[in-house]
C-alpha positions as CSV (number, residue, x, y, z in Angstrom):
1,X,20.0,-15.5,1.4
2,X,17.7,-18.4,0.3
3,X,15.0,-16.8,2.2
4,X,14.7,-13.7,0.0
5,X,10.6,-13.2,-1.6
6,X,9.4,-15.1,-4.2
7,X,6.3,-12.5,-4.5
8,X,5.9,-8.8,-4.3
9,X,2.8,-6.8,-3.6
10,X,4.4,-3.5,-5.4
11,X,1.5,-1.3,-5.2
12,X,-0.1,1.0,-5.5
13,X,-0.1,3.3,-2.4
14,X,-3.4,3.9,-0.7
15,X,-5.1,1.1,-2.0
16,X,-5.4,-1.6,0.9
17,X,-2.0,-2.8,1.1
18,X,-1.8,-2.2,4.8
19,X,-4.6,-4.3,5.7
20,X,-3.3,-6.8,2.9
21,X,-0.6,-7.8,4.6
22,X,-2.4,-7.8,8.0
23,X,-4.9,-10.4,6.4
24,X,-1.7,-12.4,4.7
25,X,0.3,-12.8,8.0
26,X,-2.7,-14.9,9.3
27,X,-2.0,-17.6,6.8
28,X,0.7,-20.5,8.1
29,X,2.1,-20.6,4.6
30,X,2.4,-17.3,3.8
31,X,5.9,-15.0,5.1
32,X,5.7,-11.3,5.4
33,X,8.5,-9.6,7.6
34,X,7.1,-8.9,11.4
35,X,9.7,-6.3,11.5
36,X,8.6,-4.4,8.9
37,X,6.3,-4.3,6.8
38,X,7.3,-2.5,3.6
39,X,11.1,-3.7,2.6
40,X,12.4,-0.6,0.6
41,X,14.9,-2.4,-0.8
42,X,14.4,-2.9,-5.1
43,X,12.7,0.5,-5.2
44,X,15.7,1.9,-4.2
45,X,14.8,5.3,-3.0
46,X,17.7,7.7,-2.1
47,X,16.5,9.1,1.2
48,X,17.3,12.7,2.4
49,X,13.3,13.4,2.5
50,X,12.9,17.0,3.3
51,X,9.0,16.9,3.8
52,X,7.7,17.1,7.0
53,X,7.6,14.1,8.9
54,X,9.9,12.2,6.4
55,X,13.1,11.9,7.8
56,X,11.5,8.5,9.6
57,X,11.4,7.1,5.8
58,X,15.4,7.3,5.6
59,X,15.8,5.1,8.6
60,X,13.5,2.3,6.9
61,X,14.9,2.2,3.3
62,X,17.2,-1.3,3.2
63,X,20.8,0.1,1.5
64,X,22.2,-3.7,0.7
65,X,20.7,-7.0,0.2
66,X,22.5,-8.3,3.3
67,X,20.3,-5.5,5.2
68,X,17.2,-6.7,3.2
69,X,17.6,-9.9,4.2
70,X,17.6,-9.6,7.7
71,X,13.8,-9.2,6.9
72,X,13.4,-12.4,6.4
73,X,15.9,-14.5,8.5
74,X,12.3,-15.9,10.4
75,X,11.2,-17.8,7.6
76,X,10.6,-21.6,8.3
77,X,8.7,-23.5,6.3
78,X,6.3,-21.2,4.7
79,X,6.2,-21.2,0.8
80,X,5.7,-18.0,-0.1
81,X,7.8,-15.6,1.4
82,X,6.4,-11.6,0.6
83,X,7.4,-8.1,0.6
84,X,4.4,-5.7,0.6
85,X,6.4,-2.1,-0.5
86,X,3.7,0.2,-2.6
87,X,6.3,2.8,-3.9
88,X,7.7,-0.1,-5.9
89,X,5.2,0.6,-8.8
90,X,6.0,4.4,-8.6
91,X,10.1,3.5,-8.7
92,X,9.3,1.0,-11.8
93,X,11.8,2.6,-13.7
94,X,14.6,1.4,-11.2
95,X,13.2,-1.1,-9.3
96,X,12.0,-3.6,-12.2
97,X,15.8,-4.2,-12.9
98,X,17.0,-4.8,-9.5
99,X,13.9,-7.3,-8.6
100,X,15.2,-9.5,-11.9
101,X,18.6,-9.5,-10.6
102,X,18.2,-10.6,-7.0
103,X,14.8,-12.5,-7.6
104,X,14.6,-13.3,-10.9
105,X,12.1,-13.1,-13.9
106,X,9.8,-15.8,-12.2
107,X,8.8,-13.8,-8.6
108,X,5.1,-13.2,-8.4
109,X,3.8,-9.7,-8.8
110,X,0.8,-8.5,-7.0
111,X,-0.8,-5.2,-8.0
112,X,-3.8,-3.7,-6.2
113,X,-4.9,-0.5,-8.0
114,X,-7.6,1.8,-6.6
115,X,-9.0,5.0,-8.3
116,X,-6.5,7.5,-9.2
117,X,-8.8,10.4,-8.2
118,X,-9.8,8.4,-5.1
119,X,-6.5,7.4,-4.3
120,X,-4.7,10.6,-4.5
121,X,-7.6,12.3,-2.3
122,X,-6.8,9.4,0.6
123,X,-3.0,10.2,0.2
124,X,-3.7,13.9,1.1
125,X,-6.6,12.8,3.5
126,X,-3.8,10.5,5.1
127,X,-1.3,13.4,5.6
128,X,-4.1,15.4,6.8
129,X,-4.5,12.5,9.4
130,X,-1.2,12.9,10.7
131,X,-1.0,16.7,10.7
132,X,1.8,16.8,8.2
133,X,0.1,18.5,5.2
134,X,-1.2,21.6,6.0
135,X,-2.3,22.7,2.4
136,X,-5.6,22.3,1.2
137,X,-5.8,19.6,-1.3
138,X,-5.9,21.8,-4.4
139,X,-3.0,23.2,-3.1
140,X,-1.2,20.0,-2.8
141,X,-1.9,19.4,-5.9
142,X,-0.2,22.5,-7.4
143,X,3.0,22.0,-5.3
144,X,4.0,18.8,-6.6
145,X,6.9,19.8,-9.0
146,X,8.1,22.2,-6.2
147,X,7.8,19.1,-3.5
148,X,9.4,17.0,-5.9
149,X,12.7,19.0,-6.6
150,X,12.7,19.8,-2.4
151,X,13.4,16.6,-2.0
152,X,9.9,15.5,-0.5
153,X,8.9,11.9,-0.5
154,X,7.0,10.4,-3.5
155,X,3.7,10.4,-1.9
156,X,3.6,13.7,-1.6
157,X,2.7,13.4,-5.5
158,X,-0.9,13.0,-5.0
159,X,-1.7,12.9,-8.8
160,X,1.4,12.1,-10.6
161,X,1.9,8.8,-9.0
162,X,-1.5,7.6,-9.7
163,X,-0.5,7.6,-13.7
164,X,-1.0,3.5,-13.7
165,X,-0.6,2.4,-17.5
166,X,3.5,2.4,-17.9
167,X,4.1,0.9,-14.4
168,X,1.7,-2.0,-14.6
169,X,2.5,-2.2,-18.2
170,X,6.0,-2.8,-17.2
171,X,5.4,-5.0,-14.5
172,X,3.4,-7.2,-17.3
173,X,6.4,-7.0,-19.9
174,X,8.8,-7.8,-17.4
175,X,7.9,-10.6,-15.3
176,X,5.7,-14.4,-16.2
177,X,3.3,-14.0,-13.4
178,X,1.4,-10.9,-12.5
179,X,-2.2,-10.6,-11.0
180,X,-3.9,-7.3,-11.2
181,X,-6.5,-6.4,-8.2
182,X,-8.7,-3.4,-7.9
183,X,-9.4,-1.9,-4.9
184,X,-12.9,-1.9,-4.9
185,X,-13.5,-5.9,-5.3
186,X,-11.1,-6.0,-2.4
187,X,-12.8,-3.8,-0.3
188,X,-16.1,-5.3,-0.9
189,X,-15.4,-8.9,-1.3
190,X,-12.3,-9.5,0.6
191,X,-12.6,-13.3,1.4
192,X,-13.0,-13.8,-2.3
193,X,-9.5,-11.9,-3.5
194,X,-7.8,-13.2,-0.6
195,X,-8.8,-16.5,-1.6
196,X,-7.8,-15.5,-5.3
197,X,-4.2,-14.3,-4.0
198,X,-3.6,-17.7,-2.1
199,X,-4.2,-19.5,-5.4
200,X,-2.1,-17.0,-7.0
201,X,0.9,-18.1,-4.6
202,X,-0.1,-22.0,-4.6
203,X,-0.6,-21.9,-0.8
204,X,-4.0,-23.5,0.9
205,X,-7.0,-21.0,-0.7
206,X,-10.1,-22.7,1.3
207,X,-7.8,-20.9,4.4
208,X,-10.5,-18.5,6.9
209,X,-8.9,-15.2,6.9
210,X,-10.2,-12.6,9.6
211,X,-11.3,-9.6,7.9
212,X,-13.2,-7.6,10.6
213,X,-10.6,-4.8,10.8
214,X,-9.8,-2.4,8.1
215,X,-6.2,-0.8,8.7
216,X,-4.4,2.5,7.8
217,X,-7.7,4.0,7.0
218,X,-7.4,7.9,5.7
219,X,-9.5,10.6,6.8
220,X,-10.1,13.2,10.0
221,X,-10.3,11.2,13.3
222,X,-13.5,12.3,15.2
223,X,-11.5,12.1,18.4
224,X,-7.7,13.1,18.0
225,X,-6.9,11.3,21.6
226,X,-8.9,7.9,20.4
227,X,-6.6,8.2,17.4
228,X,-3.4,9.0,18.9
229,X,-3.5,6.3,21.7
230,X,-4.4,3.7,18.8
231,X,-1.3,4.2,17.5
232,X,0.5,4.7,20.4
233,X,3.3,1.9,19.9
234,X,4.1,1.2,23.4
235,X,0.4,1.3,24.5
236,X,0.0,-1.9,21.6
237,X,2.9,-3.4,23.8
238,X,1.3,-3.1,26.3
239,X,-2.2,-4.5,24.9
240,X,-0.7,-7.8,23.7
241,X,0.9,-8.6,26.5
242,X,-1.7,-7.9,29.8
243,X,-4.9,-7.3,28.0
244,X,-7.2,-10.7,26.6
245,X,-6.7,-10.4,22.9
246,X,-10.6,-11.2,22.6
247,X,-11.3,-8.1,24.8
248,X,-8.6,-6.1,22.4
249,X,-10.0,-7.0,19.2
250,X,-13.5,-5.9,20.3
251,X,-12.5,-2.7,21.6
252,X,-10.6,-2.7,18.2
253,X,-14.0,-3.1,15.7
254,X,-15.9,-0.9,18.3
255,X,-14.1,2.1,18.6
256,X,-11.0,2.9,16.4
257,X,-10.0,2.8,12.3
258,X,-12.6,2.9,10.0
259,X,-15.2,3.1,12.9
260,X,-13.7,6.9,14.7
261,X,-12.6,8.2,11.2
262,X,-14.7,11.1,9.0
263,X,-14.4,11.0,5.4
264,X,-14.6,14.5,3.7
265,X,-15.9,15.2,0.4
266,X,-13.6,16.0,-2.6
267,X,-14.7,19.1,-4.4
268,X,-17.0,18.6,-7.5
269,X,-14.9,21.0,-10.0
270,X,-11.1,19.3,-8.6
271,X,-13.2,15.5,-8.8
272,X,-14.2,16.8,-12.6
273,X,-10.5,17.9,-13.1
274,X,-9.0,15.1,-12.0
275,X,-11.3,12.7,-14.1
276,X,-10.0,14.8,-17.3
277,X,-6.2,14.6,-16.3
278,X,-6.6,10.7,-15.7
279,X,-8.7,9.8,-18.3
280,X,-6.4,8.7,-21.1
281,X,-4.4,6.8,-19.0
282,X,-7.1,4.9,-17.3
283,X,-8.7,3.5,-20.9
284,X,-5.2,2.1,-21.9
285,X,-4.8,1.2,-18.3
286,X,-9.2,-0.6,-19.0
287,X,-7.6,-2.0,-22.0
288,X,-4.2,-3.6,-20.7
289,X,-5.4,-5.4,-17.4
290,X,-8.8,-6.4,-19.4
291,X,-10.8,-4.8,-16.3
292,X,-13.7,-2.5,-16.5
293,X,-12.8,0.5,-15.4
294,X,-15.7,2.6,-16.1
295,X,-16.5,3.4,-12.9
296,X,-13.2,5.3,-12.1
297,X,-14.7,7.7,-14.4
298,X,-18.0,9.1,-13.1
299,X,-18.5,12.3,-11.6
């Protein structure tokens, strides 16, 4: 088990962590799993979802670190070895312990934290997506007590698990090395946090990193088929195999993710009420990382 991760991307949900990990598997010194890419392993999560479309969560939650491990039995030579699980900075309570015992105090922590009020509007937008929330979004946001004791998945709590301050703060207590990123310097100056992150985990940061595509993106496909065939599994077989990956990547950046995806407007009067819920916790949140977060807070 010598292969286990010496860094964790642990959150948050919704804030480019799927196309993180796309962009850090192009590295030649950098691990993730190929199997999978969220581990499921220190957050500890008890499975049983009851939500709809969650019982495929409870075959992808790692019981033992024997399990876990598996993940990375690939490793070669690379020097940092990663698991990229966002529900790891919603389970801090439990999963903060269980990292120090298996990894130890000195495993790198990577945070990416986006908007709470933008973040929780992608999480709905994303089960929108995928025609498993059928509530409007102020509705969702009502339900998430009742969800909660049904037994529904944690990211069903739009709002509640965008409460940042104790779980970074934790994070920071805890462990040596931590590096905080916001979502927005991310998404508009990738090559320039990537490059940060590789310094972070002291592997080559002057490496290219292709960018282009922006994954797991939330919103209402403008063509349900388009969508559905990208994320057809065995039609992405079937693309990597027969089909010039030059030819696949251009078809890619044309036509699907960001490019075949509408992005609704939040209501004015929720945005407002969702800037007064969060607004405490983002100035001690402003104050802890030593970011401006100033902007999180206009209407």
């Amino acid at each position: 088990m010598n292969n286990l991760p010496n860094f964790l991307v642990v959150g948050a949900s919704k804030s480019g962590t799927s196309s993180l990990y796309h962009y850090l598997n192009q590295h030649p010194n950098i691990f993730l799993s190929k199997i999978q890419k969220e581990g499921r392993y220190f957050s500890q999560m008890k499975g049983g979802y009851r939500g709809p479309g969650d019982e495929r969560i409870d075959d992808s939650i790692h019981r033992t670190l024997e399990d876990y491990s598996k993940l990375f039995a690939a490793v070669k030579a690379e020097k940092a070895i990663g698991d990229i699980s966002p529900e790891m900075l919603y389970f801090y309570e439990k999963g903060i312990p269980k990292i120090k015992a298996e990894l130890g105090e000195k495993v790198k922590i990577i945070i990416i934290l986006r908007s709470p009020i933008e973040r929780a509007f992608s999480a709905y937008l994303h089960f929108k997506r995928d025609k498993r929330e059928e509530r409007t979004f102020e509705e969702g946001l009502q339900l998430e007590e009742e969800r909660l004791k049904n037994d529904w998945i944690w990211a069903w709590q739009y709002k509640n698990s965008g409460l940042y301050y104790k779980q970074v703060k934790s994070y920071i207590d805890n462990f040596k090395e931590v590096k905080v990123i916001l979502f927005d310097d991310f998404k508009n100056n990738p090559d320039t946090v990537l490059a940060e992150i590789a310094e972070f985990l002291e592997v080559e940061s002057e490496f290219k990193f292709d960018t282009s595509y922006k994954y797991n993106v939330s919103g209402a496909p403008k063509n349900q088929l388009i969508y559905e065939l990208e994320n057809s599994r065995k039609l992405i077989v079937f693309l990597k195999r027969f089909v010039p990956q030059s030819l696949v990547k251009f078809v890619r950046n044309r036509f699907t993710g960001e490019k075949q995806m509408v992005k609704p407007e939040m209501d004015k009067n929720t945005k407002a009420a969702l800037i007064d819920f969060f607004r405490a916790d983002i100035l001690k949140l402003q104050q802890l990382i030593g970011k401006d977060l100033s902007h999180w807070l206009d209407g």
